[in-house]
N, C-alpha and C positions, 0 to 999 in steps of 0.2 A: 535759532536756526540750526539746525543738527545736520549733519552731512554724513551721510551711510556711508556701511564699511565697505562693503558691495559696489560693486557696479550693477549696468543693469543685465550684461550677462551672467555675470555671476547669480541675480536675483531670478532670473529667467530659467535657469538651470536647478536651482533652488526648488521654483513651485513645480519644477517637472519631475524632481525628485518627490516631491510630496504628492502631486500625482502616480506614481509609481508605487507610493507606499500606499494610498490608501487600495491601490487595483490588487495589489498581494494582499492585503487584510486581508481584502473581500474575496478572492481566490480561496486563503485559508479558510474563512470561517464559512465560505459555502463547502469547501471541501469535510470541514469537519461538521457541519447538516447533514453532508451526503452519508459517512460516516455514520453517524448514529442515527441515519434515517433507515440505512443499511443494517443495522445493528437487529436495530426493534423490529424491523419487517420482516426482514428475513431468517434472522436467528431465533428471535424470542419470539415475535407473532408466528409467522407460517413457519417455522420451522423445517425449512429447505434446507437450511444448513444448522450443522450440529455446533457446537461449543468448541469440541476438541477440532472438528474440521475450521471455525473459523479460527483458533489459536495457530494450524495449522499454515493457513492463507497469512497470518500476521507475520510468522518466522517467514515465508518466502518473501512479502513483503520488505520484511526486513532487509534481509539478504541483498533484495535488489538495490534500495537502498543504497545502502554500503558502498554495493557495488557503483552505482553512478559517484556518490561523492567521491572514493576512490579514483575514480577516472578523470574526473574535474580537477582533485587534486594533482592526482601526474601531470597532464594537462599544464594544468597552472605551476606547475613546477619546473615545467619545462620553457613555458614562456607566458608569465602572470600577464606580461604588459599585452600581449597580444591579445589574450582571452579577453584580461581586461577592456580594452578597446574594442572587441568584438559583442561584449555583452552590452555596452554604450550603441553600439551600432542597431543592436537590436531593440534596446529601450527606448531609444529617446529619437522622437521625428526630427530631430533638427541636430546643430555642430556645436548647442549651448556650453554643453560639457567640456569640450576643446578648451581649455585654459591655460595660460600664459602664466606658468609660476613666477617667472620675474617681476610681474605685475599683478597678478592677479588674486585677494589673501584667502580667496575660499582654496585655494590648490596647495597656498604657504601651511592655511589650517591643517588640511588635511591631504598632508605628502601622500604618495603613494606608499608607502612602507605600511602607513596608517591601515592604507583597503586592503591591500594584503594581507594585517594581524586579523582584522576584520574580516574575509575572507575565509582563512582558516579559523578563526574561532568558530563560524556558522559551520563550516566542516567539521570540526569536533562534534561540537556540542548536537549538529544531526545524528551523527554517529553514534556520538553517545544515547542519543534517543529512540535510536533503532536496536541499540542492544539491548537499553531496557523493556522493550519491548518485545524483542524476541526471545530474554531472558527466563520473562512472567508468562510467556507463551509458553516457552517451554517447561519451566515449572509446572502448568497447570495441566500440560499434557503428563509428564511423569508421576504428578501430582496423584492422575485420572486414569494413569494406565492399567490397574486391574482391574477397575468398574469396566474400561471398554473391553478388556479383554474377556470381563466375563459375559458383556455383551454380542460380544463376536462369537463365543462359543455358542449362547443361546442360539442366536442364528443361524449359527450350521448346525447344528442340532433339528431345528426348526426345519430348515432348508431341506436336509437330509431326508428326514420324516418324509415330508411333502414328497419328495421324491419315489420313497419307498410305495407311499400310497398309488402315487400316478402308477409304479410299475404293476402293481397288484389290480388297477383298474383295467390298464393295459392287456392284463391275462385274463380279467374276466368277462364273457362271453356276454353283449348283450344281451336283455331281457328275453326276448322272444327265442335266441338261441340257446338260453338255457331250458326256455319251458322247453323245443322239439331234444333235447338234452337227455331232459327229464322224462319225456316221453317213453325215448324209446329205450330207454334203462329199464323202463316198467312193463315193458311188453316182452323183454328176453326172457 
């Protein structure tokens, strides 16, 4: 006869946490479908957007980023237990979490000191994952910057042209006002 280390809020809290993990997998990995469904449609298939424009959208991305973990962190640095207990409020339908460290060994297991290493290591290591990202974005922008620049010139060049034309059209005299034009040049 075995007797758990748990109780049964402790075990209740448990499978809610594992509910909660498999709903952020699947957040992530529909996020990253969306991602590379994004990818191949819009950049490589139709080509709405360019390379360097989406390297572009990745650095702001990035940025933003940053900026929220940033803010999470001050936040939590200013009062972890509160945040703490505010992201529980929003997770979990019930009070399972509520745990009695004097009693209770899933809280002994894992002090609060624990979620807060925990905590901030996902706040590094996002960070650090936004910088490599915005790192190799930028790279491939710097990388690419006289191919676009030669392309930007093409353009207005192009543009230019097209312009010069329309004014030249501008000044000349529809068809039938050139024949009476024509005309009467040849009767003086």
């Amino acid at each position: 006869d075995s007797v758990s280390l748990f109780n049964a809020r402790e075990t209740a809290h448990l499978a809610d946490v594992k509910t909660l993990f498999k709903r952020v997998y699947f957040i992530q990995e529909a996020a990253l479908f969306y991602i590379l469904g994004f990818i191949a449609l819009v950049v490589v298939w139709r080509r709405e957007l360019s390379v360097r424009a989406f390297a572009s959208l990745l650095i702001k991305a990035s940025v933003f980023t940053i900026a929220v973990v940033a803010a999470l962190g001050v936040a939590a640095s200013t009062g972890f237990d509160r945040l703490w207990e505010r992201f529980h409020f929003l997770a979990f339908a019930n009070d399972f979490w509520q745990l009695n460290p004097a009693r209770d060994h899933l809280i002994q297991m894992f002090p609060d000191q624990f979620w807060l290493d925990v905590s901030l290591a996902i706040g590094i290591v996002t960070i650090a994952e936004a910088l490599l990202i915005m790192s190799l974005s930028a790279a491939y922008l710097y990388a690419t910057r006289e191919e676009a620049q030669a392309e930007d010139d093409t353009a207005e060049r192009q543009e230019a042209e097209n312009k010069r034309k329309e004014r030249w059209q501008r000044l000349e005299a529809p068809p039938h006002q050139r024949r009476l034009w024509r005309f009467g040049s040849r009767s003086q």
